[in-house]
C-alpha positions in Angstrom: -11.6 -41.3 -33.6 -8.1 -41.8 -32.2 -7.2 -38.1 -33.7 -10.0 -36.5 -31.7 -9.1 -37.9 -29.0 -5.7 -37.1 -29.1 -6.5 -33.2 -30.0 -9.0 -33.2 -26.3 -6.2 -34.5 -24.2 -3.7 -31.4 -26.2 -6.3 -29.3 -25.5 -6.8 -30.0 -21.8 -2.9 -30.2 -21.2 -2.2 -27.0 -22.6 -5.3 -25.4 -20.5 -3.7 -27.3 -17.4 -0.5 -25.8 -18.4 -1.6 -22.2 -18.7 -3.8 -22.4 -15.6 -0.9 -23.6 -13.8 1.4 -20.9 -15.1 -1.3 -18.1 -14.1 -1.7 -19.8 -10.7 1.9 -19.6 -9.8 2.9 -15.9 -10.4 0.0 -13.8 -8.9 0.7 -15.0 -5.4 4.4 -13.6 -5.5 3.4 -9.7 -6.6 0.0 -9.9 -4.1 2.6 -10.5 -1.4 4.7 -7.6 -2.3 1.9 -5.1 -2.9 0.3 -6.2 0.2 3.7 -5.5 1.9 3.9 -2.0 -0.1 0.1 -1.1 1.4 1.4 -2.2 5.1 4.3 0.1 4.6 2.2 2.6 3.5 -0.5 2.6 5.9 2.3 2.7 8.8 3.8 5.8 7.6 0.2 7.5 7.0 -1.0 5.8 10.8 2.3 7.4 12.3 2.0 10.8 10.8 -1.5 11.0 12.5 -0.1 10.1 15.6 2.8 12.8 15.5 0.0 15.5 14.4 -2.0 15.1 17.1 0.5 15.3 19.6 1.9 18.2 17.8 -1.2 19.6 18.4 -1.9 18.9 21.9 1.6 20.4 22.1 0.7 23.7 20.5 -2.8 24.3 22.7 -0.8 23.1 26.1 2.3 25.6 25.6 -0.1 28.4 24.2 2.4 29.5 21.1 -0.6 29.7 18.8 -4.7 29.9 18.4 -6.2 26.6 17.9 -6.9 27.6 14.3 -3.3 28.1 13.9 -2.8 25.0 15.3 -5.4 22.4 13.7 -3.8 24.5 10.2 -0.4 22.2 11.5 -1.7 19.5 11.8 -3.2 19.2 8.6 -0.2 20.5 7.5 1.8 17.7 8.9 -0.7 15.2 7.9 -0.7 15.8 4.9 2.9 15.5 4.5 2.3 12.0 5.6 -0.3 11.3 3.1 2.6 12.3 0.6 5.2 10.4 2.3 3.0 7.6 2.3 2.1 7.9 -1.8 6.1 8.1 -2.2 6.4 4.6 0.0 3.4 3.1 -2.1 4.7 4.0 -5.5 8.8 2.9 -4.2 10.2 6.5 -4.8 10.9 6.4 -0.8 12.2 3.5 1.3 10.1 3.0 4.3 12.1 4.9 7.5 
């Protein structure tokens, strides 16, 4: 009787153990992929901002059609989508 008893507290120790071990790490890398998501998201938000004034820009002075134009700002948002994939995956520090 006094064996069993012994092997349920081992057991419930070592699941304490391991739950406490799981517990402590995730929080650390959820922090820094949040952080990596924020960065992200900034560059993609500012590269939106910077094509639609690039396109205001381009109707306003007249240097182009507005097909012409909306084909530059995709243009330049999609360099931001790619800037923004290089800041996710660390190839590129945040600017």
């Amino acid at each position: 009787m006094n064996v069993q008893k012994f092997g349920t507290v081992a057991i419930t120790r070592a699941i304490l153990v391991a739950a406490g071990l799981l517990l402590s790490t995730p929080p650390a890398l959820a922090t820094e992929n949040a952080q990596e998501r924020r960065d992200a998201r900034d560059t993609k938000q500012d590269s939106k901002q910077t094509a639609r004034k690039e396109k205001v820009d381009c109707k306003a002075a007249n240097q182009k059609n507005n097909a012409e134009c909306r084909k530059d700002k995709r243009d330049t948002k999609q360099e931001g989508r790619k800037d923004s994939r290089d800041v996710r995956t660390g190839e590129t520090p945040k600017p």
